[in-house]
gemmi code that builds the backbone of each chain (N, CA, C; Angstrom):
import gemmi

chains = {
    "A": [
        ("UNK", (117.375, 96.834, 110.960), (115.921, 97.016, 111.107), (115.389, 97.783, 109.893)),
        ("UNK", (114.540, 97.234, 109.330), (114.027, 97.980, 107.852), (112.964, 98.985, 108.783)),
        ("UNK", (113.013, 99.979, 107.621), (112.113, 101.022, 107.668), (110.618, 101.525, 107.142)),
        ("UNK", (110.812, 99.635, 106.295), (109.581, 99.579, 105.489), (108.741, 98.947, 106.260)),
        ("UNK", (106.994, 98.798, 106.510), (106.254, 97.903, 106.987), (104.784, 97.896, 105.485)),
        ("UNK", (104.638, 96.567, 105.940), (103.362, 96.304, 104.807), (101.706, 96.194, 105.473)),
        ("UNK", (102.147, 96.036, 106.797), (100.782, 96.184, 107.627), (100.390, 97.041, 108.550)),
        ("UNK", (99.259, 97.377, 109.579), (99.462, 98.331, 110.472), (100.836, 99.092, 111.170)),
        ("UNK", (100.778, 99.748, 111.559), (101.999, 100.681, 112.274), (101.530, 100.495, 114.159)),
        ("UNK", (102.779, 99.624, 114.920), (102.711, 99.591, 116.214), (103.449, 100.598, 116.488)),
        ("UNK", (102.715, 101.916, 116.959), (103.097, 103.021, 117.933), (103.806, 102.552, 118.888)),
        ("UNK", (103.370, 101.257, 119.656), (103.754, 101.127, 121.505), (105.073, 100.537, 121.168)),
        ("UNK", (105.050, 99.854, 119.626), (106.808, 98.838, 119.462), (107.591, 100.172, 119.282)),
        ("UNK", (107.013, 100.475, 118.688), (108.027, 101.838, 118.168), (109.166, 102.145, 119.161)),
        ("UNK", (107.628, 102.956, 120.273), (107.946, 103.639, 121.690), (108.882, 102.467, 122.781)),
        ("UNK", (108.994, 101.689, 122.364), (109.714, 100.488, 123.346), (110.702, 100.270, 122.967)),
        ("UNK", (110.989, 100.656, 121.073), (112.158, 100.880, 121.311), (113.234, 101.465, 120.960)),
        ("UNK", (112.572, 103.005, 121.446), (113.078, 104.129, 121.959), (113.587, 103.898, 123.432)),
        ("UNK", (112.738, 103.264, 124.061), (112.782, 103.754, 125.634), (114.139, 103.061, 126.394)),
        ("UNK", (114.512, 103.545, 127.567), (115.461, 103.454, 128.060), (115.639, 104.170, 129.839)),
        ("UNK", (116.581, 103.499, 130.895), (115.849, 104.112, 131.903), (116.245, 105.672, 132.345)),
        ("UNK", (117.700, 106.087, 130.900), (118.211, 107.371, 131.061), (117.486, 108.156, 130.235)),
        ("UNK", (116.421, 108.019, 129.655), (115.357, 108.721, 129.002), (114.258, 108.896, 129.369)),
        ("UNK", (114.097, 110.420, 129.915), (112.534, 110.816, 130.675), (111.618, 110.883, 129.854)),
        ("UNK", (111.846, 110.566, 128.532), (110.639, 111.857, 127.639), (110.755, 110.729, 126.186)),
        ("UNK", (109.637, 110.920, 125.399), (109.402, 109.705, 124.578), (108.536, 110.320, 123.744)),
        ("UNK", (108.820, 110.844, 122.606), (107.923, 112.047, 121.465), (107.395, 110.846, 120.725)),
        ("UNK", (106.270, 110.819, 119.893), (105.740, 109.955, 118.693), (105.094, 110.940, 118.193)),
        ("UNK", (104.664, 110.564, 116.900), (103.973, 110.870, 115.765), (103.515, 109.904, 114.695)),
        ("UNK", (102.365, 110.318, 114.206), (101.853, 109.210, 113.128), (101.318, 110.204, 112.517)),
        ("UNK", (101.244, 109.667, 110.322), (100.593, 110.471, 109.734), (99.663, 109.893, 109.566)),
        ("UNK", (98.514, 110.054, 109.235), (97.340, 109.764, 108.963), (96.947, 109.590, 107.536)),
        ("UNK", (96.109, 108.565, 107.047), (95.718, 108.938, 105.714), (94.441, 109.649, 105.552)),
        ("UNK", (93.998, 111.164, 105.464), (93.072, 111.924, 105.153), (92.318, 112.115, 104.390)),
        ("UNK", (91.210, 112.830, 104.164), (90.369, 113.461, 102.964), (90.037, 114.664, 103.724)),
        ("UNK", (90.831, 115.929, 103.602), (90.048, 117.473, 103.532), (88.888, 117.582, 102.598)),
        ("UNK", (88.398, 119.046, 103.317), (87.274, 119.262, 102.460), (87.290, 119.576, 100.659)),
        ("UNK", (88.381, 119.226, 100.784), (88.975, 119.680, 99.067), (88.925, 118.157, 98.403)),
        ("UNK", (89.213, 117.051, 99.106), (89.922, 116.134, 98.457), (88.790, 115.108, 97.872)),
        ("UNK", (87.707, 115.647, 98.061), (86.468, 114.672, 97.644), (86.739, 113.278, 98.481)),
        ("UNK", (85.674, 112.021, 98.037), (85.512, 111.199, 98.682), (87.126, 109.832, 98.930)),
        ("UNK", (88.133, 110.520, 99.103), (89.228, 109.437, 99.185), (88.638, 108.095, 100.548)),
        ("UNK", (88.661, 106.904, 99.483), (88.804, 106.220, 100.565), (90.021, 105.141, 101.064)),
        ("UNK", (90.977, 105.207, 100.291), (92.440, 104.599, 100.432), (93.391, 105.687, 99.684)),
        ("UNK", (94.856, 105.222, 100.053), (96.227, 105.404, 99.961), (97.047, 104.703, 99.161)),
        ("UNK", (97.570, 104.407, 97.907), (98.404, 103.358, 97.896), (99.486, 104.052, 98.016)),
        ("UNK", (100.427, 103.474, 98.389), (101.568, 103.851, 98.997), (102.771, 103.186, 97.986)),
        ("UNK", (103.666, 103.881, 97.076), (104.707, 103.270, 96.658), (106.501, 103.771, 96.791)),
        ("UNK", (107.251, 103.332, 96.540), (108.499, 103.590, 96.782), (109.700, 103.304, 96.076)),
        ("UNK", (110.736, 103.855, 96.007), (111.945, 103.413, 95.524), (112.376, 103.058, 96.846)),
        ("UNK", (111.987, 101.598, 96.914), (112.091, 100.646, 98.169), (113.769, 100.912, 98.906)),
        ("UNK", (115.122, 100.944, 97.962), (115.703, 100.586, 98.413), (116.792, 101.587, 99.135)),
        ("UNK", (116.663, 103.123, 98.002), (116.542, 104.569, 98.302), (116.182, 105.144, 100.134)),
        ("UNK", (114.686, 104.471, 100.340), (113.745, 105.059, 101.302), (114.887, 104.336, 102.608)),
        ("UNK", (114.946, 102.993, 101.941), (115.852, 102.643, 103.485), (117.176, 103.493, 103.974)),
        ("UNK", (117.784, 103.863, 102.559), (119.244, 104.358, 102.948), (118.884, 105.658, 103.392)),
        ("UNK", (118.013, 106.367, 102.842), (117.678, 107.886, 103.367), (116.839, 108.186, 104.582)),
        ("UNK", (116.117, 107.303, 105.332), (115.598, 107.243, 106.096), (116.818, 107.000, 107.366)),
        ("UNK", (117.570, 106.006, 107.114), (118.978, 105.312, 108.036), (119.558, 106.992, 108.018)),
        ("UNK", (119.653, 107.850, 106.473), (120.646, 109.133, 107.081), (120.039, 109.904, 108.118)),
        ("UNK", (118.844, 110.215, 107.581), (117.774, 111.037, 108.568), (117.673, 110.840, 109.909)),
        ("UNK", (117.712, 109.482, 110.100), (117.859, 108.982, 111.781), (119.424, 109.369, 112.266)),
        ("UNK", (120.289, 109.023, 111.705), (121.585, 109.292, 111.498), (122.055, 110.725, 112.375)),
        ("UNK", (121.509, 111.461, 111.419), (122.033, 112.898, 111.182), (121.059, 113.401, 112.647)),
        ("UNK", (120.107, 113.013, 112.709), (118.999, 113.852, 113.931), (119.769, 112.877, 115.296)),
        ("UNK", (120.254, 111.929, 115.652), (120.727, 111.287, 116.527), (122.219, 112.172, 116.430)),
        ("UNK", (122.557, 112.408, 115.438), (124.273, 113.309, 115.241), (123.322, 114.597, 116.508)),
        ("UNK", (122.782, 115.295, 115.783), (122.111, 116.113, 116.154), (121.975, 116.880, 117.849)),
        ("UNK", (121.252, 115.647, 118.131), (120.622, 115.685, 119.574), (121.176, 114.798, 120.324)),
        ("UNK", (122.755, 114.645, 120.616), (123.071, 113.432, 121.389), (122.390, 113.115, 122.329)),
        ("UNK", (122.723, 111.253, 122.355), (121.588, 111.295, 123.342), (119.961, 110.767, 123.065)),
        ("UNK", (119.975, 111.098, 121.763), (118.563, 111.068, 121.218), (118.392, 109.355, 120.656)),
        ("UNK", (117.441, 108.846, 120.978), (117.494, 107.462, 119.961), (116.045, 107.732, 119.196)),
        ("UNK", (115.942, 107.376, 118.237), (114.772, 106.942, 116.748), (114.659, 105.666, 116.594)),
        ("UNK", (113.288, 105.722, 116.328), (112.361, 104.449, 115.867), (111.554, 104.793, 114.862)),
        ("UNK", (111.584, 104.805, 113.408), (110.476, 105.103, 112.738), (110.434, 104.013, 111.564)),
        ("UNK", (109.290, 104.134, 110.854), (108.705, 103.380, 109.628), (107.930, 103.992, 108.814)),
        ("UNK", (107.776, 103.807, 107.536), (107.083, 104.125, 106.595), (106.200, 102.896, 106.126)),
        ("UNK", (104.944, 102.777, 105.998), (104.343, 101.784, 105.460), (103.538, 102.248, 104.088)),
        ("UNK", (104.092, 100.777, 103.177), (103.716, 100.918, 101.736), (102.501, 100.370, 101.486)),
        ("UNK", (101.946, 100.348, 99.971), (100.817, 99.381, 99.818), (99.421, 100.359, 100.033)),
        ("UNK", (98.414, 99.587, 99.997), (97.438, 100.209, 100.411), (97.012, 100.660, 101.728)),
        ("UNK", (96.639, 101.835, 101.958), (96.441, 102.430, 103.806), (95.171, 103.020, 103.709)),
        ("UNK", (94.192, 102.518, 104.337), (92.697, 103.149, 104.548), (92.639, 104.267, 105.380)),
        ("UNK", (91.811, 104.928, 104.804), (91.500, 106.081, 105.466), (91.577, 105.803, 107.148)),
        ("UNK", (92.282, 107.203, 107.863), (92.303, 107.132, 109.135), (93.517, 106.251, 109.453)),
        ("UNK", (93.943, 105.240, 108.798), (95.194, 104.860, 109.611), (96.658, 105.205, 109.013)),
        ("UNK", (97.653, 105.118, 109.870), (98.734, 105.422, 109.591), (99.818, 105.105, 108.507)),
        ("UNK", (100.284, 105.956, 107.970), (101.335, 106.138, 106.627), (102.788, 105.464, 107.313)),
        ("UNK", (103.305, 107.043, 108.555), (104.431, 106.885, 108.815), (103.837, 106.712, 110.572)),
        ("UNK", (105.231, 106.160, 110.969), (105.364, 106.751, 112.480), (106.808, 106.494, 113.122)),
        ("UNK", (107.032, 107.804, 114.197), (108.110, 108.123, 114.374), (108.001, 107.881, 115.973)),
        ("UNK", (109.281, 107.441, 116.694), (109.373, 107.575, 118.128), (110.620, 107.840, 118.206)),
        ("UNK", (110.820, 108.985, 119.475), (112.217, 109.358, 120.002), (112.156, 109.494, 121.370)),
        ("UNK", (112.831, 108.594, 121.617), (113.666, 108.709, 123.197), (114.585, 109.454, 123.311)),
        ("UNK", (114.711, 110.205, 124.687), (115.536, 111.408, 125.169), (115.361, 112.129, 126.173)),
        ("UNK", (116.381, 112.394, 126.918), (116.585, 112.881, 128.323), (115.451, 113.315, 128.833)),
        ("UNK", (115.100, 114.414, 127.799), (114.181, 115.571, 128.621), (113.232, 115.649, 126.736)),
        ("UNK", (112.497, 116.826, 127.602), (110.773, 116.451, 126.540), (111.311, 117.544, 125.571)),
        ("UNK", (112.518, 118.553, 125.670), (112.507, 119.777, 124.462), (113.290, 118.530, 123.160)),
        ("UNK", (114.059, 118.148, 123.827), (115.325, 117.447, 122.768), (114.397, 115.912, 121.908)),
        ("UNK", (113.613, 115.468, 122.869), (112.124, 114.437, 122.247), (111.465, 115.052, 120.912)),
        ("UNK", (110.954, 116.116, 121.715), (110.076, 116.915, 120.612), (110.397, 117.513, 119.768)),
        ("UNK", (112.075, 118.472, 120.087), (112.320, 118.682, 118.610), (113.124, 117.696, 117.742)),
        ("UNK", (113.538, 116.523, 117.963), (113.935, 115.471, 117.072), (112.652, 114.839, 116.639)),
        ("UNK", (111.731, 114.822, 117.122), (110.680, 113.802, 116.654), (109.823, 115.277, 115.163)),
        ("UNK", (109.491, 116.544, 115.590), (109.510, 117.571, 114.273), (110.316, 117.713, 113.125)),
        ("UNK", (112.013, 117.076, 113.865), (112.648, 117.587, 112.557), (113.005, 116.225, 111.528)),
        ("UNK", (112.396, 114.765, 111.940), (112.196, 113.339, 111.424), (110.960, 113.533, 110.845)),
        ("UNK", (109.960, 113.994, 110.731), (109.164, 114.056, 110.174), (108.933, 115.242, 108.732)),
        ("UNK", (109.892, 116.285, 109.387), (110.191, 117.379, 108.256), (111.085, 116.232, 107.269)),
        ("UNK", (111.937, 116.120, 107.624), (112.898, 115.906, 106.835), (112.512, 114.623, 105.839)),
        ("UNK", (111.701, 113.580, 106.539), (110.822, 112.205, 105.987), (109.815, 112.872, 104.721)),
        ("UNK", (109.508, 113.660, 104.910), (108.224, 114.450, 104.272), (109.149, 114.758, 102.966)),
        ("UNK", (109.961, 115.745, 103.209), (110.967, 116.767, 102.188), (111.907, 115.767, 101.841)),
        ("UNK", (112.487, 114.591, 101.967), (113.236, 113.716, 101.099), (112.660, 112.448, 100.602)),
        ("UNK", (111.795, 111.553, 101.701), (112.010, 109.959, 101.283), (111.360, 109.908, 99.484)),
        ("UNK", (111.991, 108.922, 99.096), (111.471, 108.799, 97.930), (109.845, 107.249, 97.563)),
        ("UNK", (108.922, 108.297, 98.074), (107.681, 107.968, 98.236), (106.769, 108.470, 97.423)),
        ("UNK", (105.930, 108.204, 96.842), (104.516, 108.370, 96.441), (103.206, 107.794, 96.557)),
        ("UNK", (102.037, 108.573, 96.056), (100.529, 108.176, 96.954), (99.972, 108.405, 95.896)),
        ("UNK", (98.839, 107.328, 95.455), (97.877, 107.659, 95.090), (96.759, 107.429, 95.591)),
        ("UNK", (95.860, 108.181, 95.584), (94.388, 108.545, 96.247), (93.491, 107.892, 95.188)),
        ("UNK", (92.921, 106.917, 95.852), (92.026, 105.977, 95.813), (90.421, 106.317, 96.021)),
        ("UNK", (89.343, 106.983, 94.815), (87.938, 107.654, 95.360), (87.363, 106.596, 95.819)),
        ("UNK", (85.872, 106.697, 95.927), (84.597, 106.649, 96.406), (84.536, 105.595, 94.892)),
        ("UNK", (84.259, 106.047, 93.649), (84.124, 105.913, 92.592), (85.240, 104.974, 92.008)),
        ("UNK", (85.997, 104.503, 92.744), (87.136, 103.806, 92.290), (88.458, 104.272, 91.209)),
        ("UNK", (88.357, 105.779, 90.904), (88.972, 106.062, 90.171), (90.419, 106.445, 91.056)),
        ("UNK", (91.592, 107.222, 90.745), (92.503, 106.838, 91.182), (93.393, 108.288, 90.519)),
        ("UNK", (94.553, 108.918, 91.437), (95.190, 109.988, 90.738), (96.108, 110.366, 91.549)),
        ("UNK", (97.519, 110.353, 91.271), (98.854, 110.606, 92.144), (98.727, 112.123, 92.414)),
        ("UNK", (99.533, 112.024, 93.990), (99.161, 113.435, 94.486), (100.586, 113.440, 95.747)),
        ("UNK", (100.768, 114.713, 95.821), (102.271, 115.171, 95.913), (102.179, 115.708, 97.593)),
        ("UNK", (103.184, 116.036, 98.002), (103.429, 116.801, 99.328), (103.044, 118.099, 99.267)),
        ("UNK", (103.210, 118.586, 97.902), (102.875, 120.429, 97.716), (101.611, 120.767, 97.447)),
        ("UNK", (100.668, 118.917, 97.236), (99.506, 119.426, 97.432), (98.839, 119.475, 95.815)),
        ("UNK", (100.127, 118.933, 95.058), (99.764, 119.203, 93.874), (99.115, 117.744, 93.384)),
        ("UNK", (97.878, 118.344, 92.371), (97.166, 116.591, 92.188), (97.745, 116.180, 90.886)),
        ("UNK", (97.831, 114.922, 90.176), (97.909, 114.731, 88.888), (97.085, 116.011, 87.612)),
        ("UNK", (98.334, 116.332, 86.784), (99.553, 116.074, 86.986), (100.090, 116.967, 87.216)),
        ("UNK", (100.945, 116.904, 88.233), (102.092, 117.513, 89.147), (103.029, 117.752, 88.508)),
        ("UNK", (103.207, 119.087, 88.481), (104.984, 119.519, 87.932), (105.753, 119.465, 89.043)),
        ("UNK", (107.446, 118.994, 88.906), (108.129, 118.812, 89.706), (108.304, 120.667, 90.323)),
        ("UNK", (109.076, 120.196, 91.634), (109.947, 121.357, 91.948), (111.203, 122.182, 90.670)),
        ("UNK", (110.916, 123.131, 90.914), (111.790, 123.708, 90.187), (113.278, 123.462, 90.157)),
        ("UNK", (114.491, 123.582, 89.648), (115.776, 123.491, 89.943), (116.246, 122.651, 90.536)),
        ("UNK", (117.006, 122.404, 91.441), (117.295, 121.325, 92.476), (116.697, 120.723, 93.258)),
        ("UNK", (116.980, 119.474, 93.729), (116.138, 118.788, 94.144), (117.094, 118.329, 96.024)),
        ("UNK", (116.222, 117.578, 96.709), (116.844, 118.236, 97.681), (117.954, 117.250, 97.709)),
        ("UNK", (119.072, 117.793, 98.702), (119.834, 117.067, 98.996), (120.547, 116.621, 100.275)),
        ("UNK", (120.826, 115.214, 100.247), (120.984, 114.716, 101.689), (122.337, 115.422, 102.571)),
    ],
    "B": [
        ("UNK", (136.883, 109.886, 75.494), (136.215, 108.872, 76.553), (135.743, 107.871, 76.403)),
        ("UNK", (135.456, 106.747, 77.239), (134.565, 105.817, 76.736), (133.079, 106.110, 77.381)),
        ("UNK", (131.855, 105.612, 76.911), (130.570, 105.628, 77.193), (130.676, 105.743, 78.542)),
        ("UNK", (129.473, 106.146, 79.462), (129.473, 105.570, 80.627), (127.878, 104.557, 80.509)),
        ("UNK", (128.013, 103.572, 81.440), (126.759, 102.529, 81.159), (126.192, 102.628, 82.567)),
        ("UNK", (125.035, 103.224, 82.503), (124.334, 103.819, 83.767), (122.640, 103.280, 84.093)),
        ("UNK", (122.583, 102.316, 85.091), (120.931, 101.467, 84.915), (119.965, 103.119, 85.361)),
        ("UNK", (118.875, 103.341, 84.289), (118.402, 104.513, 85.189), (116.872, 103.729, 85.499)),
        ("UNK", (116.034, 104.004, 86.468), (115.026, 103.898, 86.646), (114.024, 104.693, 86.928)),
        ("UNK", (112.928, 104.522, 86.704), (111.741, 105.627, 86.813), (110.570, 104.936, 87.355)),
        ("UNK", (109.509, 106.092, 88.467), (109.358, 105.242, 89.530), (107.754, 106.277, 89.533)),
        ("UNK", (106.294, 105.614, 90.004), (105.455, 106.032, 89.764), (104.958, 106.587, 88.789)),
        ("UNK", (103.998, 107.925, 88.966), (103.469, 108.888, 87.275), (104.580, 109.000, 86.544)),
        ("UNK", (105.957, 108.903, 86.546), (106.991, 109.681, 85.761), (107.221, 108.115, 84.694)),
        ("UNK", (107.468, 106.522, 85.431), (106.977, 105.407, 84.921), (105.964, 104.711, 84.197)),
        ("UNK", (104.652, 105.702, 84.474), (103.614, 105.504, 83.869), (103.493, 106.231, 82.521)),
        ("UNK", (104.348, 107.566, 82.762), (104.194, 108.507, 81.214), (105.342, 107.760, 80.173)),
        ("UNK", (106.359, 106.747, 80.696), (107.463, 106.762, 80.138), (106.984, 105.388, 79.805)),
        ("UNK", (106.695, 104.805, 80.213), (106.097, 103.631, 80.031), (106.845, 102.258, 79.996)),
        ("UNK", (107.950, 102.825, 81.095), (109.070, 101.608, 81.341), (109.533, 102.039, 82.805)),
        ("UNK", (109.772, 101.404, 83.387), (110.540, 101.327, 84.748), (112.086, 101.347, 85.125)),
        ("UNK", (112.504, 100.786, 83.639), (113.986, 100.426, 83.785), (114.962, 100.322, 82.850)),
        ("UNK", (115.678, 101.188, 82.572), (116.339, 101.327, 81.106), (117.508, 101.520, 81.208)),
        ("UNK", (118.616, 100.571, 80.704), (120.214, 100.754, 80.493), (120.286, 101.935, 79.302)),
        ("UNK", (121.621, 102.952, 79.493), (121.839, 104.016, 78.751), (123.291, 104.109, 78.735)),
        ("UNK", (123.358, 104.475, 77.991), (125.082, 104.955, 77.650), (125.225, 105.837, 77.120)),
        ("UNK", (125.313, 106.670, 78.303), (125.912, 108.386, 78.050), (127.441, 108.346, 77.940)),
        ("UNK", (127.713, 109.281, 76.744), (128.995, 109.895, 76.251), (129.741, 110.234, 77.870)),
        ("UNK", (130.918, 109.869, 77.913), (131.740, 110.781, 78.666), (132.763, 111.689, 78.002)),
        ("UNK", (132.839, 112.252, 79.467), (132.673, 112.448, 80.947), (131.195, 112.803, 80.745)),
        ("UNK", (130.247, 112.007, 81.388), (128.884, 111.991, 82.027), (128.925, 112.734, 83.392)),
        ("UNK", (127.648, 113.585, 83.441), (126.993, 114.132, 84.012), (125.271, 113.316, 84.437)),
        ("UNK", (124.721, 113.339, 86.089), (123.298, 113.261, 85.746), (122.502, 113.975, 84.758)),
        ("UNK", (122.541, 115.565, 84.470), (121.973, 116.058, 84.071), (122.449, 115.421, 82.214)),
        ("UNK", (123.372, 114.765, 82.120), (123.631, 114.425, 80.594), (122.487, 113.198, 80.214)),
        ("UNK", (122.451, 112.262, 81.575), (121.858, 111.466, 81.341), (120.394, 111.674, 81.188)),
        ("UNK", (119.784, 112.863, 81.959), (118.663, 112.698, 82.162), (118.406, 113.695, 80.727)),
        ("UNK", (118.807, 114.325, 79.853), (118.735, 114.814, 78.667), (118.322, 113.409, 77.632)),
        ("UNK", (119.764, 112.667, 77.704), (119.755, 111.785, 77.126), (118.335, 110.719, 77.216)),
        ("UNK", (118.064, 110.648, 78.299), (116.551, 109.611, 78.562), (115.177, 110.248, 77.983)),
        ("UNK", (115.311, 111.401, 77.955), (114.109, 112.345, 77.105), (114.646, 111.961, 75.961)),
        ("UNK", (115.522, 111.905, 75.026), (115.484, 112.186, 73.809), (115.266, 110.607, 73.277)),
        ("UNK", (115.892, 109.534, 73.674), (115.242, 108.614, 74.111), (114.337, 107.333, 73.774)),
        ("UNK", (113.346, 107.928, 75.076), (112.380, 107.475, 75.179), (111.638, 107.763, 74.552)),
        ("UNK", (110.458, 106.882, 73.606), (109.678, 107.369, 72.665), (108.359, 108.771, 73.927)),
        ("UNK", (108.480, 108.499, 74.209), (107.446, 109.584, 75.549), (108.636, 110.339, 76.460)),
        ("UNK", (109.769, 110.217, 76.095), (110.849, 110.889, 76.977), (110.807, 112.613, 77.265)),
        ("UNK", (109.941, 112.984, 76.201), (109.934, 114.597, 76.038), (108.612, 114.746, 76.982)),
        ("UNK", (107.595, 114.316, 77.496), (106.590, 114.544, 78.871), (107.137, 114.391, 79.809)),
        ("UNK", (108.566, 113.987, 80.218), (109.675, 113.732, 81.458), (109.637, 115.080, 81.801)),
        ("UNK", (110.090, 115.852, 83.054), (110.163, 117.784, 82.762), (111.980, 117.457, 82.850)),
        ("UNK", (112.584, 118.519, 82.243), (113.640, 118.394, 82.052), (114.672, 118.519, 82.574)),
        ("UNK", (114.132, 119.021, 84.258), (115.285, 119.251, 85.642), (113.881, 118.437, 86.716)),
        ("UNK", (114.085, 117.074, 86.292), (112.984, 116.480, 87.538), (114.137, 115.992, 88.852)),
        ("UNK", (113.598, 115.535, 89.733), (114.537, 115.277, 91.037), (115.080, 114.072, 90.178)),
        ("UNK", (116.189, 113.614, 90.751), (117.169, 112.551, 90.438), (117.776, 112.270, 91.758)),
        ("UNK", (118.116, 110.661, 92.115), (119.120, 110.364, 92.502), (119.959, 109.836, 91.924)),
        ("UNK", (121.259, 109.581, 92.741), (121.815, 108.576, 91.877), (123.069, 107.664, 92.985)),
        ("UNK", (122.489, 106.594, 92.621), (123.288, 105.542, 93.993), (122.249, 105.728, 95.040)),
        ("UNK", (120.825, 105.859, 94.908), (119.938, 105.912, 95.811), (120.151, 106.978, 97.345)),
        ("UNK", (120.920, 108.145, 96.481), (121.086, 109.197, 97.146), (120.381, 110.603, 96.417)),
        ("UNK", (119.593, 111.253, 97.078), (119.843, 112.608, 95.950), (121.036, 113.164, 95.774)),
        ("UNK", (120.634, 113.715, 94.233), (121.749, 114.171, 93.655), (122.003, 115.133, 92.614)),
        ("UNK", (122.416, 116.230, 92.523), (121.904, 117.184, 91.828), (122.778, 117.283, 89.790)),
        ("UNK", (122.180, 118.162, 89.039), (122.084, 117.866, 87.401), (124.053, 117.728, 87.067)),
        ("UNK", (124.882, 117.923, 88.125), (125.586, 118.746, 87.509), (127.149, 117.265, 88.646)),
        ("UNK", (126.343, 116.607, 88.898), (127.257, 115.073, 89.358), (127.864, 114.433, 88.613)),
        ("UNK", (129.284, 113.951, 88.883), (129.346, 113.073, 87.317), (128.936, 111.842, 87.527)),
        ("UNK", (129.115, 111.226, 87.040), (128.631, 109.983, 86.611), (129.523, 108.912, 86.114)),
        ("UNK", (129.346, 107.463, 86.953), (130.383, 106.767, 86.739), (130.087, 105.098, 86.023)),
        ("UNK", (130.351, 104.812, 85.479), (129.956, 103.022, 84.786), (129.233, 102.543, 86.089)),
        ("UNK", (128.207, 101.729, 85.628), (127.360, 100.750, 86.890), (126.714, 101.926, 87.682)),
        ("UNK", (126.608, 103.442, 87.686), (125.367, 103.747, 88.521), (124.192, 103.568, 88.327)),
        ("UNK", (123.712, 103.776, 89.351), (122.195, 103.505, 89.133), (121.626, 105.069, 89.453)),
        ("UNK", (120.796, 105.799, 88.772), (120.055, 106.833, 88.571), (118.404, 106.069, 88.791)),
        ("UNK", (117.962, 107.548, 89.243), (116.389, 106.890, 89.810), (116.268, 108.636, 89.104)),
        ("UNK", (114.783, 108.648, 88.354), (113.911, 110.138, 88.052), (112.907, 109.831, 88.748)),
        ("UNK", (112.899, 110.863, 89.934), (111.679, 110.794, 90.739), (110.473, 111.712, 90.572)),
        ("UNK", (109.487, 111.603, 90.349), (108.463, 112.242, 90.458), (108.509, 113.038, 91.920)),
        ("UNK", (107.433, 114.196, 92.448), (107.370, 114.973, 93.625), (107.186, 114.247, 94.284)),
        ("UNK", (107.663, 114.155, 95.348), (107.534, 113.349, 96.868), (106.690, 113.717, 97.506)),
        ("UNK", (106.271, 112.428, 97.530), (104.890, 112.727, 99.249), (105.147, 111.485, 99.988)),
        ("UNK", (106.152, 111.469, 100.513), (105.824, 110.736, 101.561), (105.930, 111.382, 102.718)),
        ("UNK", (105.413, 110.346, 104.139), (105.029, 110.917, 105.435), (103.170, 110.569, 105.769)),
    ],
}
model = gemmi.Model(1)
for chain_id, residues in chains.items():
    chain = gemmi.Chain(chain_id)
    for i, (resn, *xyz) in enumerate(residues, 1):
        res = gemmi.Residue()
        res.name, res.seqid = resn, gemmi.SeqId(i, " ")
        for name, pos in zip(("N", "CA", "C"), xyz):
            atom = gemmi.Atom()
            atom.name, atom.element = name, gemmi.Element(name[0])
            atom.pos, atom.b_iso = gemmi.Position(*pos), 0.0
            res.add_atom(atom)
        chain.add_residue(res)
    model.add_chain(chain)
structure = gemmi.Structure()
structure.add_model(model)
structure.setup_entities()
């Protein structure tokens, strides 16, 4: 199952298939594509990737959080390309016994998606102009992290 | 030693300053990432706007300056991550 999608993000596929009848509890999450009061008029996302990277590190991430939380199953995606304001980037679903072991696998897939996949965005204005912009918030141009970079 | 022959690629703003996506290199061994990614600054005619400890993978894993490096890897210089 790839981890990539090129069109909307189905929350309910996601959640279906997570679900199971030894699983009470069913966490999701979706990111959103935004404009804070800082970010001026964004009205798209493009979304790009080291396509083939995002799959294998995404597969560890599910991996390692299912190592994690036995018991736990994951459903998530990242969608590339262009994403309009208000709709969804990523989205994550986890099935699991009970709602603590849901919720904290479905926080620590999204930490970890955030702090590794190898993704980038550029923000798309009002004005049509255009400028890559980072997780730390940093706009073009962005200096990397210092020293090491993370590792799986 | 012999060379090592390593595909590296570069991916968003870090592609756009470098002004290529995809470049065979042959770093001296025993290779290191961090040899290679020296080596791709010096380079690339724009290789010196690269910063000089940027994230790297390599084998589409992260991977830190100080990995060796073997014939046929593939190295990726990533710009800061935002995805999510």
């Amino acid at each position: 199952m790839s981890y990539i999608v090129q069109d909307p993000i189905d929350l309910g596929r996601l959640a279906a298939r997570v679900a199971a009848p030894d699983r009470g509890a069913i966490s999701t999450f979706l990111g959103t594509v935004r404009a804070g009061p800082d970010d001026g008029p964004v009205v798209r996302i493009e979304y790009s990737a080291y396509e083939s990277m995002l799959e294998d590190e995404f597969a560890r991430i599910v991996a390692e959080t299912e190592e994690r939380w036995p018991g736990v199953a994951v459903a998530a995606v990242h969608r590339l390309g262009a994403v309009p304001l208000g709709e969804a980037s990523i989205g994550i679903a986890v099935g699991a016994a009970r709602r603590v072991a849901a919720l904290d696998a479905c926080r620590h897939v999204i930490e970890e998606a955030k702090r590794r996949l190898p993704v980038w965005k550029r923000e798309v204005l009002a004005d049509g102009s255009a400028r890559w912009r980072d997780n730390a918030g940093g706009r073009e141009p962005a200096a990397p992290p210092p020293g090491r970079g993370p590792v799986a | 030693m012999h060379a090592v022959r390593v595909r590296c690629r570069l991916f968003a703003r870090y592609a756009e300053v470098a002004g290529v996506e995809d470049v065979e290199l042959e770093v001296p061994g025993p290779a290191t990432v961090g040899d290679a990614v020296a080596l791709l600054r010096r380079q690339l005619p724009s290789g010196h706007l690269l910063p000089a400890r940027p994230l790297v993978a390599r084998n589409r894993a992260h991977a830190l300056p100080g990995d060796p490096l073997a014939d046929g890897d593939e190295l990726a210089i990533l710009p800061p991550l935002a995805g999510g």
